[in-house]
C-alpha positions in Angstrom: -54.1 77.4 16.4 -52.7 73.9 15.0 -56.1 71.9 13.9 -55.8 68.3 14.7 -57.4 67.1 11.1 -58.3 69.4 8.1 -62.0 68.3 8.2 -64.2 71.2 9.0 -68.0 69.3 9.2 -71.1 70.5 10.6 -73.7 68.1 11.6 -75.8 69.8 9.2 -73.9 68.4 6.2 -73.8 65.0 7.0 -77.2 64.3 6.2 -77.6 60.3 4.9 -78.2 58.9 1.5 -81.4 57.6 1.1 -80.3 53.6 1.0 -83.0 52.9 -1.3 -81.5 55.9 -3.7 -78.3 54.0 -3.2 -79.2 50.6 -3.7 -81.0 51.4 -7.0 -78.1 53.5 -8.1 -76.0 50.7 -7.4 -78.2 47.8 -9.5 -78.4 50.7 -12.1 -74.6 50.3 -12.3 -74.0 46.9 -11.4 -76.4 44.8 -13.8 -76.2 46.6 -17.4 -73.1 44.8 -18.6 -73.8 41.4 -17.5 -77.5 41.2 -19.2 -78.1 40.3 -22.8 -74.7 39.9 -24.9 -72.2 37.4 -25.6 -68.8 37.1 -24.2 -66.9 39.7 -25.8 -63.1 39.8 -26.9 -60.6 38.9 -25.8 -60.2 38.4 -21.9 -63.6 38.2 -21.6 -64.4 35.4 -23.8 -61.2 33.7 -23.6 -61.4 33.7 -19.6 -65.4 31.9 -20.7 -63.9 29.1 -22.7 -61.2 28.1 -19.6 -64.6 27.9 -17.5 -66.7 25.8 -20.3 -64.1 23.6 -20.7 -64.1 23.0 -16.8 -67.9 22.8 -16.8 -68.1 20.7 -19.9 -65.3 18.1 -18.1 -62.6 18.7 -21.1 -60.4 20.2 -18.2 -58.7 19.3 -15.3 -59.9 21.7 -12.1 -56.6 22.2 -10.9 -55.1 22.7 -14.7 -57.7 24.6 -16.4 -56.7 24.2 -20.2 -58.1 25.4 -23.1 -57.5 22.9 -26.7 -54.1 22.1 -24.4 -52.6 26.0 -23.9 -53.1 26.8 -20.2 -54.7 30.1 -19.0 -52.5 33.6 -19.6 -52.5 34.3 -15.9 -52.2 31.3 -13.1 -55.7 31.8 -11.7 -57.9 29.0 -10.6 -61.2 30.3 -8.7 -62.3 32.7 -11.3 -62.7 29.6 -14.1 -64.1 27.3 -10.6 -66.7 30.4 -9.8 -67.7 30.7 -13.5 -67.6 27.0 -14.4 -69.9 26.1 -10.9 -72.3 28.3 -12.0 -72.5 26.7 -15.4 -73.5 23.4 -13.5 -75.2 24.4 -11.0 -77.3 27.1 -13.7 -80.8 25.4 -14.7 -81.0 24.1 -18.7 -82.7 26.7 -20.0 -80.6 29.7 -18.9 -77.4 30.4 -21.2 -74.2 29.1 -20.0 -72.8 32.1 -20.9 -75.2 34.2 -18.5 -74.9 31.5 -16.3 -71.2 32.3 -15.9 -71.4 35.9 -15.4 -74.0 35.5 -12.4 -70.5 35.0 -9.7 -69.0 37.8 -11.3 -71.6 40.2 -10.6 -71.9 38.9 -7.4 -68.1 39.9 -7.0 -69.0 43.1 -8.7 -71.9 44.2 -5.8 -69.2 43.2 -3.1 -67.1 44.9 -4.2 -69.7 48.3 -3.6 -70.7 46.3 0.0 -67.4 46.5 1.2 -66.0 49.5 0.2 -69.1 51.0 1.8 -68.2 49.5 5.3 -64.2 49.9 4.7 -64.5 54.0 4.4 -67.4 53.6 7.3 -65.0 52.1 9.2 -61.9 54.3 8.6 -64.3 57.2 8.6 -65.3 56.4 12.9 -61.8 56.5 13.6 -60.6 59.3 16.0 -57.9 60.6 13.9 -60.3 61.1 11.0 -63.1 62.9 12.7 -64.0 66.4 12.2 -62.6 69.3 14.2 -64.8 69.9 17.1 -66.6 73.4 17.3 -66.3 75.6 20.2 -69.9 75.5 20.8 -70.8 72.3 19.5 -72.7 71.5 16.3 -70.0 69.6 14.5 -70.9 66.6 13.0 -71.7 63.0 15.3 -69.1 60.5 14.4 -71.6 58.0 13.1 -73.6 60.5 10.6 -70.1 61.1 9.6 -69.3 58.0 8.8 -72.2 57.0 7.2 -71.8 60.3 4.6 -68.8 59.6 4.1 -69.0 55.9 3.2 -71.6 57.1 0.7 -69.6 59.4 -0.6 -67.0 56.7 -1.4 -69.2 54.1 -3.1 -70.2 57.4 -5.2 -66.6 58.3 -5.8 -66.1 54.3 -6.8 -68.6 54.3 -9.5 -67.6 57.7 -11.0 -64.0 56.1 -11.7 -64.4 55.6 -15.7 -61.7 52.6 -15.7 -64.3 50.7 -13.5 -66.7 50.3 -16.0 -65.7 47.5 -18.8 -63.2 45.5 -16.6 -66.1 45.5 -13.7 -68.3 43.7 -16.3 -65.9 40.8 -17.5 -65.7 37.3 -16.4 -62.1 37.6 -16.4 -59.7 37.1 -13.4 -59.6 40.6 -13.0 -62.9 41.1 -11.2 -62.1 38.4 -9.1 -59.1 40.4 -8.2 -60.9 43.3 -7.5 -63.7 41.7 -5.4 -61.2 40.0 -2.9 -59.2 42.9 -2.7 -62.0 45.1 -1.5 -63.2 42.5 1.2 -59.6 42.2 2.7 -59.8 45.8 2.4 -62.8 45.7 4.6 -61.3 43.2 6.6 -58.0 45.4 7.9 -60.5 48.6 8.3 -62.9 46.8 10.5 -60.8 44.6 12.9 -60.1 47.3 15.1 -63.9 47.6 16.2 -65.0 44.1 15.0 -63.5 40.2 15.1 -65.7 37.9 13.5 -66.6 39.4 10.0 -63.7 41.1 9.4 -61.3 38.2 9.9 -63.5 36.1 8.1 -63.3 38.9 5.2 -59.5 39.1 5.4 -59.0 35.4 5.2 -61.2 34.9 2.3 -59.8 37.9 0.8 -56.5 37.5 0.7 -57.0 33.8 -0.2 -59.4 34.2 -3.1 -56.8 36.5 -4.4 -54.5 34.8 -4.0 -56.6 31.6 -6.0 -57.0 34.5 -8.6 -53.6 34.8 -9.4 -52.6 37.6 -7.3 -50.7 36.1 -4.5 -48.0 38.4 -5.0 -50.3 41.2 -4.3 -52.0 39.4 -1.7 -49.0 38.9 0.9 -48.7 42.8 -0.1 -51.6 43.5 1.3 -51.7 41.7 4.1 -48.7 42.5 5.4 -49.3 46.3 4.6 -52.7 46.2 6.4 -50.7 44.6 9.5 -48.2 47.4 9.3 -51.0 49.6 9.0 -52.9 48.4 12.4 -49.5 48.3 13.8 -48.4 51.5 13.9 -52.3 53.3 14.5 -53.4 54.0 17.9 -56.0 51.5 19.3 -59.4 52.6 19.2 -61.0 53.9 22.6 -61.8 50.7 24.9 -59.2 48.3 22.9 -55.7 47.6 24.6 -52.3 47.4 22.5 -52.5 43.8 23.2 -55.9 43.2 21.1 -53.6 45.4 18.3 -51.1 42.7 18.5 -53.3 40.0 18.1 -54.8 42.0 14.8 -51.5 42.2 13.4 -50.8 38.3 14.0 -53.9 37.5 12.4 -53.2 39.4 9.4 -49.8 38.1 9.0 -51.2 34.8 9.4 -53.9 35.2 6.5 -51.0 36.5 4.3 -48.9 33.3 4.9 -52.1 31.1 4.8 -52.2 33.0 0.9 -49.1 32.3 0.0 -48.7 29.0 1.5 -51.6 28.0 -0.8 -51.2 29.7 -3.9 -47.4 27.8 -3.7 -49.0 24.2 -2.9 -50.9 24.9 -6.1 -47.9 26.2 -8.1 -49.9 29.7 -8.8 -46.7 32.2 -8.3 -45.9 33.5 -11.1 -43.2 36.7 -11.8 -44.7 39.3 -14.8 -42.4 42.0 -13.7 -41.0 44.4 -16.5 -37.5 46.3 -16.1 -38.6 50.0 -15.9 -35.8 50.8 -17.8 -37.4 48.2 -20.8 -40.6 49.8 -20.3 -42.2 53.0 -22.3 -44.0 54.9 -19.1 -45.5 57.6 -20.6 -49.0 55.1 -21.4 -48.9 53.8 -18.0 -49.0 57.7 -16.5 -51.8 58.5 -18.7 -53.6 55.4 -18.0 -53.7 56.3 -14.6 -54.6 60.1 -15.5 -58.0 59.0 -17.3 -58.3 55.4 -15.1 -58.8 56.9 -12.3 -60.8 60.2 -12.7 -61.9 61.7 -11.1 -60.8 60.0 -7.7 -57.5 60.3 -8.6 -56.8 63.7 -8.6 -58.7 64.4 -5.0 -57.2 61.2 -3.7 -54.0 63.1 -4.3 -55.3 65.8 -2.8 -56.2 64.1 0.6 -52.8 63.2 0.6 -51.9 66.8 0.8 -53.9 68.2 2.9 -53.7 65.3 5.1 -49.8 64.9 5.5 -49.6 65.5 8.9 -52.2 62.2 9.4 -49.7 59.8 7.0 -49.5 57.3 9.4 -52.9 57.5 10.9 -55.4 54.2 9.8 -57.8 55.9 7.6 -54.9 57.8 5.5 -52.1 54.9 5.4 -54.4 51.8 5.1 -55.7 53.7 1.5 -52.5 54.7 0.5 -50.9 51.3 1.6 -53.4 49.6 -1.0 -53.1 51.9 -3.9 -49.4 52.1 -4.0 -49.4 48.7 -4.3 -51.7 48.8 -7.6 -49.8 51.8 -8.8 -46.4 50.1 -9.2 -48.3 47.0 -10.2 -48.9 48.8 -12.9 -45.6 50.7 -13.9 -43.9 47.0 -14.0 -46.2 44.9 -15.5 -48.0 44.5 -19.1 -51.2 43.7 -17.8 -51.4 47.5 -16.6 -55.0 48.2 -16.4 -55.9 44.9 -15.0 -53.3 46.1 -11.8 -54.8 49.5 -11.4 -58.4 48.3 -11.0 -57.4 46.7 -7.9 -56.2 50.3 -6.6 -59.6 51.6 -7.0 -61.2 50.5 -4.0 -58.6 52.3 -2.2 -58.2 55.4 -4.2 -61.7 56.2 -3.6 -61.7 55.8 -0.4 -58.4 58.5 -0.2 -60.5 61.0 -2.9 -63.9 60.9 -0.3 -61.7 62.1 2.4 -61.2 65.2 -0.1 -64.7 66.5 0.5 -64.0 67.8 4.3 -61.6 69.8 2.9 -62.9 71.2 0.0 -63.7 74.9 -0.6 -67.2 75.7 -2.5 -65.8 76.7 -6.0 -64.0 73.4 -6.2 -67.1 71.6 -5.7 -68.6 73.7 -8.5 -66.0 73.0 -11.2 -66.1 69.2 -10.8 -70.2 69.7 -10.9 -70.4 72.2 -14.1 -67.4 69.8 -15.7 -69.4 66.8 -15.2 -72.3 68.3 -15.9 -71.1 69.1 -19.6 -68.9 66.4 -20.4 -71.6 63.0 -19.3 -74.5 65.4 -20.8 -72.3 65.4 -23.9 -71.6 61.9 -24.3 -75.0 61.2 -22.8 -76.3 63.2 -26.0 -73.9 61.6 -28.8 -75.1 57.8 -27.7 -78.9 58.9 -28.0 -77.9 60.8 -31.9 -75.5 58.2 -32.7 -78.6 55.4 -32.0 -81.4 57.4 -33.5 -79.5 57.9 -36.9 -79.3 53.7 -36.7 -83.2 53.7 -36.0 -84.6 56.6 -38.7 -81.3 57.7 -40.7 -81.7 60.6 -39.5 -78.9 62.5 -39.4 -77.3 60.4 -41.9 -73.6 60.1 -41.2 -73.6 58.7 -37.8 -75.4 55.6 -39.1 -73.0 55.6 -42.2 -70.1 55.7 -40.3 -71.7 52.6 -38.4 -72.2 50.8 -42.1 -68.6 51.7 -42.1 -66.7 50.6 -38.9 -69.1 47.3 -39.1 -69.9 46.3 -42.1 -73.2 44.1 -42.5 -75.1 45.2 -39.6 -78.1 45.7 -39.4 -79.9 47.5 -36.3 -83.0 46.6 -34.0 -85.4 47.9 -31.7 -85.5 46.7 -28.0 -88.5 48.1 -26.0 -87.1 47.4 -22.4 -83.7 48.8 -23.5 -85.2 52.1 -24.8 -87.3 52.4 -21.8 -84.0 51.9 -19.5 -82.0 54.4 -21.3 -85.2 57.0 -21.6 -85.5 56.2 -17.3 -81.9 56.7 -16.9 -81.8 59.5 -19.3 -84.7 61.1 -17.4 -83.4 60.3 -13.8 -80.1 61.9 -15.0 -81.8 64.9 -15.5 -83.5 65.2 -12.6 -80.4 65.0 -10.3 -79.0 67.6 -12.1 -81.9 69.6 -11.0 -81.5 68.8 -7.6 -78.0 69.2 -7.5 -78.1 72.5 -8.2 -81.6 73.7 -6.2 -81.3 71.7 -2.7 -79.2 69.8 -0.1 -76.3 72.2 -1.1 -74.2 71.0 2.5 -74.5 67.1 1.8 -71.1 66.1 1.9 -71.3 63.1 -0.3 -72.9 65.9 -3.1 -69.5 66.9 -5.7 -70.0 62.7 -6.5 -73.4 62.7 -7.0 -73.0 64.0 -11.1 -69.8 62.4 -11.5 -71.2 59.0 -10.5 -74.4 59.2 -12.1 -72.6 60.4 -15.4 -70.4 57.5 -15.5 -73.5 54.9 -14.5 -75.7 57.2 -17.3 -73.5 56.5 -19.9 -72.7 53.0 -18.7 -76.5 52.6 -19.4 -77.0 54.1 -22.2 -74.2 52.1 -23.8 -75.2 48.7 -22.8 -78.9 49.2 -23.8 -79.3 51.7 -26.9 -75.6 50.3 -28.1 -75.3 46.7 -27.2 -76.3 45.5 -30.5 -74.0 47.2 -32.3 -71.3 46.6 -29.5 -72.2 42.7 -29.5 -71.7 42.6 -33.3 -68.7 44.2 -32.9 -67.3 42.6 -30.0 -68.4 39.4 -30.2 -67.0 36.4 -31.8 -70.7 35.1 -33.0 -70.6 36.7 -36.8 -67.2 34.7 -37.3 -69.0 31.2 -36.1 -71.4 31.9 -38.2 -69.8 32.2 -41.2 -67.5 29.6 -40.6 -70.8 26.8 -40.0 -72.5 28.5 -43.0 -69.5 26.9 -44.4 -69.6 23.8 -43.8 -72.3 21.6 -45.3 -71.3 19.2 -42.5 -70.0 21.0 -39.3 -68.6 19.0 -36.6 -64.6 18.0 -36.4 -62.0 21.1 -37.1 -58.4 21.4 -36.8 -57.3 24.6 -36.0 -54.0 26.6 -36.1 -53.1 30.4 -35.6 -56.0 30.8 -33.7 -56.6 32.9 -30.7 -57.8 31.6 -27.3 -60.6 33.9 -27.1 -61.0 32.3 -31.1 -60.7 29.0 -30.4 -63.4 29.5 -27.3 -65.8 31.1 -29.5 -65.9 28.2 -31.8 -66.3 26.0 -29.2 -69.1 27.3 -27.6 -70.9 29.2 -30.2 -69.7 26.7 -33.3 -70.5 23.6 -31.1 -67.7 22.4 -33.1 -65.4 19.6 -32.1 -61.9 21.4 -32.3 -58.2 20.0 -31.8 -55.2 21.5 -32.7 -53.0 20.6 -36.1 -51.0 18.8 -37.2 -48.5 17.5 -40.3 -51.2 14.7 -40.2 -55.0 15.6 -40.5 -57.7 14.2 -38.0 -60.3 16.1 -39.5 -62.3 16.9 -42.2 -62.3 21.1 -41.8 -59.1 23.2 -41.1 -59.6 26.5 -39.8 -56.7 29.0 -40.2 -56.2 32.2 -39.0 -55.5 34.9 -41.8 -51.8 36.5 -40.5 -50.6 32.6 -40.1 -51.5 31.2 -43.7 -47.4 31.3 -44.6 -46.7 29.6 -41.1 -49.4 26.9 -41.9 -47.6 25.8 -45.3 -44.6 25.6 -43.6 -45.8 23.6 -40.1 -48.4 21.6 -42.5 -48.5 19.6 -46.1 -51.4 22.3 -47.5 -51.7 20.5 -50.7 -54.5 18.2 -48.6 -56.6 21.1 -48.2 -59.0 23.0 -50.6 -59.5 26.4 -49.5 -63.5 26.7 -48.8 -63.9 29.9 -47.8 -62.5 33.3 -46.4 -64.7 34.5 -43.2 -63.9 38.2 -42.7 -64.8 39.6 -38.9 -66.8 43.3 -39.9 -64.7 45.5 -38.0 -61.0 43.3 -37.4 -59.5 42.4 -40.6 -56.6 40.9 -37.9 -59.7 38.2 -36.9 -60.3 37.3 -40.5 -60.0 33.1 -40.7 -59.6 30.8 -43.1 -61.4 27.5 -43.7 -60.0 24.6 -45.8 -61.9 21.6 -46.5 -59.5 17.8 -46.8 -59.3 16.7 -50.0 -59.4 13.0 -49.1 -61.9 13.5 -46.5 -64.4 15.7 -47.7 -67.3 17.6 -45.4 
């Protein structure tokens, strides 16, 4: 007997997430990363200067520049959303924090609407269940709703989502208006308003982010996608034509736009120019473990290519897969996949025989309980000393730290710690037919060590990471900070001096402006030729502790003095 889908679901297994469970896991995930450090290098602090210079008025808002050198990617909302927050942000709260409030808004949509895209795939007819003979399968809704679970679950376990998901970089942006048009082409079939709202602003905002490439992609793939799918029951073929009109509409609306503000932009490498052995391994680790059971979906449900809940997916992570085969910026592409790649790996569990489910639990299990157990080691030799060569190899990789103790962040990593434990516990003694439970470890692993590693590491990460030590060397430095001229320097540099320095910076020339040059290290031959050097005296050598390639030089005028 041929089975219409490969899901096999009894109404027993479809038991709902409690949404409290879900929203705490979600703000477990969501907010470390965005609390308590400084913009770190180099898309994350150099996509923070573009938005303090916007904030600060040394920009133009259509021509975001940053000491004159325009942004590395055409984007315009991300520096607006970061730069708007900035003003809008009350004087005593960082600018810096300030600007990452949007972007973990963008984050938590992201979650939102990758919830209601699977819940919405997940109600359509093709993707239901098979019906039992004598009834007890499970009710389309309770299926949908475990399901959509399932997939934030699946979303979170992904171990590419973590760092990018925390940057105020374009990227995010990406991500976020890729999973609300994603939301908006799943839900039109059963709603209008919201949806289209969610697809215009989606496809839009991406394409303000500089995506608008990818955006017409999308749109166009989500029409094909509604086109060729079977109207849901009580809809005629004529509300799926005016669907598909809308969604080519919001596509040209994207691309009309993004061209009025000169935003398209062609990064696209030759294959044949291009090593792609890194990019297949990127997407081996990027993506696990959705990757592999999205794959798997695929498989098993072949003979449903072309229905909505299958192609709509697929459509959407094809798109960030060769993204990222034929361009540079390959991780940045594949994060927009992952939305959609979840959604394909959640459609997995229906299909999944027992043992399966137990390998990806005792895998889990011992790989996030391992790395879980190095972090906590790793921080109590910084603490005591004890065991001695974790905290030496610390001394080591950065040189002239020195640690401290945070109450609240050693009583969020012992909750988590503790909290991970316990679902361990009650993965393996209860709700064994929940179909949402081979993500619950995976995703509480990945938001475990997310945790631990922006609470018990994040002063050792910030001191790494950060740009601050190098300010501060430089302005101990100078016995009168204020003017510099700078050349060799990084954007992400040149930001960090800005807003950390407070230091009046412009770029240099063969004739000096200011009193202080700053050089960096692997230019100081290019500098004597572009520059007469015999003006400057050299004042001092600032080394970064772990990036000898972020060293700097700073030379003091001769004529000009501090």
């Amino acid at each position: 007997m041929n089975q219409p889908t490969p899901a096999i679901v009894a109404q027993s297994a479809v038991r709902r997430l409690p949404r409290l469970a879900l929203l705490l896991f979600c703000a477990a995930y969501v907010i470390p990363g965005f609390v308590g450090r400084d913009p770190w290098k180099n898309a994350d602090v150099t996509a923070f200067g573009y938005m303090y210079e916007l904030a600060v008025g040394r920009a133009g808002w259509l021509a975001p520049t940053l000491l004159g050198q325009p942004p590395e990617f055409d984007a315009l909302l991300p520096y607006w959303l970061g730069a708007w927050a900035m003003k809008l942000a009350p004087g005593w709260l960082a600018p810096d924090f300030a600007a990452r409030l949007p972007f973990a808004g963008l984050l938590a949509l992201t979650l939102l609407a990758t919830w209601y895209a699977i819940y919405y795939l997940a109600r359509t007819p093709r993707a239901q269940p098979v019906p039992f003979a004598f009834g007890g399968e499970a009710h389309p809704t309770d299926y949908a709703r475990a399901i959509a679970d399932g997939g934030v679950l699946a979303l979170i376990a992904c171990l590419g989502l973590a760092q990018l998901s925390h940057e105020t970089t374009p990227a995010l942006a990406q991500l976020g208006f890729s999973a609300l048009a994603f939301f908006g082409a799943a839900a039109l079939p059963y709603r209008i308003a919201a949806p289209l709202a969610a697809s215009v602003v989606g496809l839009v905002g991406l394409a303000l982010s500089g995506a608008p490439s990818t955006a017409v992609l999308l749109g166009l793939g989500s029409a094909a996608a509604t086109l060729l799918d079977e109207p849901p029951e009580g809809r005629s073929r004529r509300s799926q034509w005016l669907w598909v009109a809308l969604l080519v509409a919001a596509s040209i609306a994207a691309a009309a736009l993004a061209s009025a503000l000169d935003l398209w932009r062609w990064r696209i490498d030759s294959p044949a120019e291009r090593e792609l052995k890194a990019p297949l391994r990127l997407l081996l680790w990027f993506t696990w473990p959705a990757g592999p059971l999205a794959a798997w979906t695929v498989w098993r449900w072949r003979r449903q290519l072309g229905a909505r809940h299958v192609a709509l997916p697929l459509w959407f992570t094809m798109v960030a897969i060769v993204s990222t085969l034929l361009t540079h910026s390959s991780d940045r592409s594949l994060l927009l996949g992952l939305p959609a790649l979840a959604t394909l790996a959640v459609f997995a569990l229906p299909t999944l025989r027992r043992s399966v489910s137990s390998l990806i639990d005792w895998f889990t299990l011992l790989f996030f309980s391992g790395c879980a157990v190095v972090i906590w080691v790793v921080w109590v030799s910084l603490q005591t000393g004890v065991p001695a060569k974790p905290a030496a190899n610390v001394a080591r990789l950065a040189a002239g730290f020195e640690p401290t103790f945070s109450l609240i962040a050693f009583a969020a990593a012992l909750g988590g710690t503790v909290a991970w434990g316990w679902l361990v516990r009650w993965r393996a003694g209860r709700h064994q037919a929940a179909l949402w439970k081979s993500f619950v470890l995976p995703a509480a692993g990945a938001a475990l060590c997310w945790l631990l590693m922006m609470t018990l590491w994040l002063p050792v990460l910030d001191y790494a990471r950060s740009h601050r030590p190098v300010v501060q060397g430089i302005r101990q430095s100078m016995d009168q900070p204020g003017c510099a001229e700078v050349f060799g320097l990084s954007r992400g540099q040149i930001a960090a001096l800005s807003f950390h320095g407070g230091l009046e910076l412009r770029s240099a020339g063969p004739r000096s402006q200011c009193p202080w040059l700053i050089v960096g290290s692997e230019y100081q031959a290019s500098a004597s030729m572009a520059m007469d050097m015999k003006q400057w005296r050299l004042q001092a050598t600032v080394r970064r502790p772990t990036d000898a390639r972020d060293n700097v030089l700073l030379y003091r005028h001769q004529k000009r003095g501090g």
